[in-house]
C-alpha positions as CSV (number, residue, x, y, z in Angstrom):
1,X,0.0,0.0,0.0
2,X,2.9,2.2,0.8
3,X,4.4,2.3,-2.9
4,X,0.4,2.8,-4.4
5,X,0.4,6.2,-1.9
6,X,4.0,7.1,-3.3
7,X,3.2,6.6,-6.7
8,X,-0.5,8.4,-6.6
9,X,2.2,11.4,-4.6
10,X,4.5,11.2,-8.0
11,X,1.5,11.1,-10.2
12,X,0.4,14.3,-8.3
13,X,3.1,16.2,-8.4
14,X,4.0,15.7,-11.7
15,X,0.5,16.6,-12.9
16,X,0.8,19.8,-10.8
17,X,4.1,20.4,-12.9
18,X,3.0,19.9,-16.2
19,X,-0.5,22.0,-15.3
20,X,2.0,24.6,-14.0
21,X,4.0,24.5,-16.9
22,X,0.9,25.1,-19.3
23,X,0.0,27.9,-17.4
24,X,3.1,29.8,-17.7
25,X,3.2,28.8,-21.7
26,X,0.1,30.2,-21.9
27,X,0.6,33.3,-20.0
28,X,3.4,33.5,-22.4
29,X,1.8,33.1,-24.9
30,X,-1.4,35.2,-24.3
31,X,1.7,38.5,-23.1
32,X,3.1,37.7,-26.9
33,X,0.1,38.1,-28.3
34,X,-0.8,41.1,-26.1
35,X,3.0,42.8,-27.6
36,X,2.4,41.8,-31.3
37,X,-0.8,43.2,-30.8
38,X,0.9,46.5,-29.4
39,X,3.4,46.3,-32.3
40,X,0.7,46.5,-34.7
41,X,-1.3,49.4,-32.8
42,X,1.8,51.2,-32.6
43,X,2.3,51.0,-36.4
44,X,-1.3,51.8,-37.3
45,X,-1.3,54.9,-35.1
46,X,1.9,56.0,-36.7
47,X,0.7,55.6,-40.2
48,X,-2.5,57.5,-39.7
49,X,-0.7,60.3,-37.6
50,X,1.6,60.1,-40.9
51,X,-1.0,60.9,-43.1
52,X,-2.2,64.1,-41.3
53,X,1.4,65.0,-41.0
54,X,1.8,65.4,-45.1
55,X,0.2,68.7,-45.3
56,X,3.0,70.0,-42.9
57,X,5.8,68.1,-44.7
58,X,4.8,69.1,-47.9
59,X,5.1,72.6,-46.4
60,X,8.5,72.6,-45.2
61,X,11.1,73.2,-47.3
62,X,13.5,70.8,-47.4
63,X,13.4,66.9,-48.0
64,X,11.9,64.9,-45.6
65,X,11.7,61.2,-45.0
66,X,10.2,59.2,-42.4
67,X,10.7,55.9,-41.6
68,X,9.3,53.2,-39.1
69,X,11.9,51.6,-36.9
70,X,12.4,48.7,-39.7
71,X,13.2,51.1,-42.4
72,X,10.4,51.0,-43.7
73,X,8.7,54.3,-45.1
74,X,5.7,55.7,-43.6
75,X,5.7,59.7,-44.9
76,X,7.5,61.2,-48.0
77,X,7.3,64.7,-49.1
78,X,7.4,66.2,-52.5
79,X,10.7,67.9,-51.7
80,X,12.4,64.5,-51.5
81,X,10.5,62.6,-54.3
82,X,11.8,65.9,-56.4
83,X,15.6,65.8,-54.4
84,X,15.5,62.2,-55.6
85,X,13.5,62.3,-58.8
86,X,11.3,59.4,-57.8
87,X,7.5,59.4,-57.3
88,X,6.2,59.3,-53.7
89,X,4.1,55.7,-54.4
90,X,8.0,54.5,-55.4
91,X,9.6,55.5,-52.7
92,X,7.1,54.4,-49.9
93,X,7.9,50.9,-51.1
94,X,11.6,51.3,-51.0
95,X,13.2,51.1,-47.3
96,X,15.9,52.9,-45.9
97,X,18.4,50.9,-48.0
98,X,17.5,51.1,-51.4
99,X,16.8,55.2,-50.7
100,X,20.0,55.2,-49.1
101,X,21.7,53.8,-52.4
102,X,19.9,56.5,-54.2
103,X,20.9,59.4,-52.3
104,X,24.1,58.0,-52.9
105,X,24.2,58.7,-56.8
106,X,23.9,62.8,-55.9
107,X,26.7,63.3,-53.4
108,X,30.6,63.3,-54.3
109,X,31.4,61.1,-51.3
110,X,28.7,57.9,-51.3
111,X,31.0,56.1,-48.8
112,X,30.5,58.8,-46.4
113,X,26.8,58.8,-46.7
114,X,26.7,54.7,-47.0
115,X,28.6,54.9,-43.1
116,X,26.0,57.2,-42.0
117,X,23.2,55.2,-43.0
118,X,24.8,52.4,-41.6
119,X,25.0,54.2,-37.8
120,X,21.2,55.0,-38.2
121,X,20.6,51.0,-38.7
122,X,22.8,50.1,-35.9
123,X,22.2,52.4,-33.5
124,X,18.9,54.8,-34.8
125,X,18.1,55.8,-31.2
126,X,20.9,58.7,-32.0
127,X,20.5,61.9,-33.7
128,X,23.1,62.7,-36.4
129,X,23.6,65.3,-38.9
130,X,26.3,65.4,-41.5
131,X,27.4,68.0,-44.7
132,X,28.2,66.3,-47.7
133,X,29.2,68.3,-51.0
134,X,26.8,67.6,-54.1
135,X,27.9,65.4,-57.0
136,X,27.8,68.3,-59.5
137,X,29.0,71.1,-57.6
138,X,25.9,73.4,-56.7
139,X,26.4,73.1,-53.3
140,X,25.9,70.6,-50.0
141,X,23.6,68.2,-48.9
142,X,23.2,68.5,-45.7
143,X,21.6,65.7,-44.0
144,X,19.8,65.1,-40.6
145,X,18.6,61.7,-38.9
146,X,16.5,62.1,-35.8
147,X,14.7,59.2,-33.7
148,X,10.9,59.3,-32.5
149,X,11.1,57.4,-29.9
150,X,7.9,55.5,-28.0
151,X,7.1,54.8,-24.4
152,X,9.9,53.4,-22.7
153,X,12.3,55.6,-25.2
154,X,11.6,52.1,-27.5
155,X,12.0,53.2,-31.4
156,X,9.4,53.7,-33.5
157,X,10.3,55.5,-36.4
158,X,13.2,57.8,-37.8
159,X,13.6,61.4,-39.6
160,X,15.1,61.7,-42.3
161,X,15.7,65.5,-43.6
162,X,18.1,66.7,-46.4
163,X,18.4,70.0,-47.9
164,X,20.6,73.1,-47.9
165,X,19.4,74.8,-45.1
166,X,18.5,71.5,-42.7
167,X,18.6,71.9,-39.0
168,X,18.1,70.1,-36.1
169,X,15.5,73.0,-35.3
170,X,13.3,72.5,-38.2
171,X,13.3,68.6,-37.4
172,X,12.8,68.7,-33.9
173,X,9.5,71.1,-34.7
174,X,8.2,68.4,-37.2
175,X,9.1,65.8,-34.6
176,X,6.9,67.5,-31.9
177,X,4.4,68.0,-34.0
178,X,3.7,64.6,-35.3
C-alpha cells in the first residue's frame, strides 16, 4: 500500500508540474500576443498620424523622410521625391536601404553617406547630422537623422531630412508636432 500512496504522490506532483508548466506557456503566450498586438497598434497609429502630418511636410522646405523603426517608409514629401527624382508611391515601397543607395548617386562622397546610414541602422536611437558636397557642384547636402522614440524611449520610427538649409530645429518642430 505504501508504494500505491507514493506513486499516486508522483503522479500528483508531476500533474501539478506539467498544469504549472501550461499555465506559464500560456501566460506566455497570451503577453506575446498582447505585444504583437501592441506592435501592430503602434504601427497603425503612426501611419495615420503620418497621413495628417503630409500637409505640414509638404510645407517645409526641405526633403523629408520618415521611416518606421524597420526602415520602412511611412511619410515622404514632394521635396524628397523631387531631391531624388522618384514618385512618392516609389519611394514608400523602397526602405531605408534602397533610398539610401539613391541618395548616394547625388553626393561626391557615397562612402560617407553609406557609413552614416549604416549608424542609423545600428544604432537609430541617436540623432546625427552630416554636410556632404553635391555630385555636381551646386552646393551641400546636408543631411539630418533624428529618432521618435515611444514609451519606454523604445524606437518607433526615424527622420530623415536633407536640404541646404536643414537643422536640427526645423526637425525637432516636425518631430513635436507629429
Amino acid at each position: 500500500a505504501n508504494n500505491a500512496d507514493e506513486i499516486i504522490t508522483l503522479v500528483q506532483t508531476v500533474d501539478t508540474m506539467v498544469t504549472d508548466m501550461q499555465t506559464r506557456e500560456q501566460t506566455w503566450m497570451g503577453d506575446l500576443a498582447k505585444r504583437n498586438q501592441l506592435v501592430q497598434q503602434l504601427s497603425q497609429n503612426l501611419h495615420a498620424q503620418a497621413a495628417s502630418f503630409e500637409t505640414t511636410l509638404n510645407s517645409v522646405d526641405m526633403a523629408v523622410c520618415l521611416f518606421e523603426a524597420n526602415g520602412k517608409v511611412v511619410q515622404v514629401n514632394q521635396k524628397f521625391s523631387a531631391t531624388l527624382g522618384i514618385g512618392i508611391e516609389k519611394l514608400k515601397e523602397m526602405g531605408l536601404l534602397p533610398i539610401s543607395t539613391e541618395l548616394r548617386k547625388l553626393v561626391s562622397d557615397p562612402d560617407a553617406l553609406m557609413g552614416i546610414a549604416e549608424e542609423i541602422f545600428r544604432k537609430p536611437s541617436l540623432a546625427r547630422s552630416t554636410t556632404i558636397r553635391l555630385k555636381d557642384n551646386s552646393g551641400n547636402l546636408r543631411i539630418y537623422c533624428s529618432p521618435i522614440l515611444g514609451d519606454l524611449s523604445s524606437l518607433i520610427g526615424i527622420v530623415i531630412a536633407a536640404g541646404e538649409g536643414t537643422d536640427a530645429s526645423v526637425v525637432d518642430r516636425l518631430k513635436s508636432e507629429f
